[in-house]
N, C-alpha and C positions, 0 to 999 in steps of 0.2 A: 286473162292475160296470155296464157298458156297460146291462143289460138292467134293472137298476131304473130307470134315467132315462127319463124321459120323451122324446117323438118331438122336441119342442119344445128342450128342452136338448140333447139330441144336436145340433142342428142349429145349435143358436147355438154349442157347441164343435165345431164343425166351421168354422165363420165363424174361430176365434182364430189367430191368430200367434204361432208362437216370437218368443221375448223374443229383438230383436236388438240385437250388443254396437257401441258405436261404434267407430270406427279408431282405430287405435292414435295417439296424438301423436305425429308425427314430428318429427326435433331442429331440423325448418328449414321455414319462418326462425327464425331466432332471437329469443328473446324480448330486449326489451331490457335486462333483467340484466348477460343476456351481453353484450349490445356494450358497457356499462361496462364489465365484469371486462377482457374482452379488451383495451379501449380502455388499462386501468390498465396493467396487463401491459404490453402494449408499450411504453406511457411510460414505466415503472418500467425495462424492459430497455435503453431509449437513454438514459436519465439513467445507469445504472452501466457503461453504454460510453463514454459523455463524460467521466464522472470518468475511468474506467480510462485513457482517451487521454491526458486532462490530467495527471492522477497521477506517469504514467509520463514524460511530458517535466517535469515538475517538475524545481528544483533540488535539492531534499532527497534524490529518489528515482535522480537521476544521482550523483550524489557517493556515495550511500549501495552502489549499486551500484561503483563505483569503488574503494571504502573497502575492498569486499567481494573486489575482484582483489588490491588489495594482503594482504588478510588472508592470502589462499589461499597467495601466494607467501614471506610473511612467514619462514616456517619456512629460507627458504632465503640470506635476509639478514640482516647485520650491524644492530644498532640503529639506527647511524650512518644506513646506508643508509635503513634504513626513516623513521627519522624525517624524512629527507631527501624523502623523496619525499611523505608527510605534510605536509609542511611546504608541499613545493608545490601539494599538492589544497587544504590550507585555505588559502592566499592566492589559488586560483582561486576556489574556494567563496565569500570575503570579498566578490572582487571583480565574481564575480555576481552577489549579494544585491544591488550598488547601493553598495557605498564604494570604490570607485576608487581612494582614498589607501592603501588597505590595500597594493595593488602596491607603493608605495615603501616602505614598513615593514621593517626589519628588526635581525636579533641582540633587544637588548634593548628597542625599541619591538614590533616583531613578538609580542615574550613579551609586553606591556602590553597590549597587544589580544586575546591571545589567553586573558587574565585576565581582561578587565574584566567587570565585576557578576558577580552569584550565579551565571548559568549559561556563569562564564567556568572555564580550565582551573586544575588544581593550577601553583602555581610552577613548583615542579623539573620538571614533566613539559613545560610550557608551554615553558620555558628550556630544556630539551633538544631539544626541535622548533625551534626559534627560531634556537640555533646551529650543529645541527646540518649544514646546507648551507655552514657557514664554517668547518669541519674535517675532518680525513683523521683517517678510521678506524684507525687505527696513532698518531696524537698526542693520539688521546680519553683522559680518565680512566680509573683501572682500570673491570673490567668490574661491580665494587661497586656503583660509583655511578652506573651507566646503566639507566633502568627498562628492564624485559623487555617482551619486545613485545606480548602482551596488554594491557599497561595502558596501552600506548601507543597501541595501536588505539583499545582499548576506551574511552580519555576521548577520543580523536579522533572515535570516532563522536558521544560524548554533544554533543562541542561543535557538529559538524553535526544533529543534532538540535535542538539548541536555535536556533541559527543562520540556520537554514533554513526 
């Protein structure tokens, strides 16, 4: 090919340069995209470490833990007993939210409080936690009439749920 071109074009492509490529973009510095994203991210990760901090000294999330020791050992107590001790987590519970008179409450005031409005408890279960601490397991009603400890848990948590 070389030898139909003229002396004159040979010589001006001899003058050209490969086509050359630029460097490659490197990741740094960083464009400022990235120091937003970054920037979010970390705020976003200390905001759900300050909840998590706060969460966990929470009142709802101690008692709810608490509720959850008694569950575990439940199986190994009398109703009497359980409700007894129920009884004293939500008059601690009461009296952490901030009612103070809740400590002197008790038998059938205790049940009144532990009833009142929509997200208070059933009667009979209320009444059972209420008396509970002012009778010996051997002079309680047959075992008929004492809710089983599921349910007694289970509206205990609802009322610290709601309470809390």
């Amino acid at each position: 090919m070389e030898s139909n071109l003229t002396p004159d074009v040979q010589a001006q492509l001899a003058l050209l340069r490969d086509i050359s490529l630029p460097e490659a973009v490197s990741w740094w510095p960083l464009a400022p995209g990235w120091w937003l994203a970054a920037g979010a991210v970390v705020t976003l990760l200390i905001a759900v470490l300050v909840y998590r901090y706060f969460h966990r000294r929470s009142l709802r999330y101690i008692a709810l833990q608490e509720l959850a020791l008694l569950r575990r050992g439940a199986a190994d107590m009398h109703a009497v007993e359980l409700a007894t001790r129920l009884s004293v987590l939500l008059h601690r519970i009461a009296m952490a939210a901030g009612n103070r008179e809740s400590g002197k409450l008790s038998d059938g005031q205790w049940r009144e409080y532990l009833c009142q409005g929509r997200q208070g408890m059933a009667s009979g279960i209320a009444g059972f936690i209420a008396s509970a601490p002012y009778r010996q397991q051997d002079h309680f009603p047959a075992d008929d009439e004492m809710p089983d400890h599921s349910s007694l848990l289970d509206k205990s948590e609802h009322w610290i749920r709601r309470h809390t």
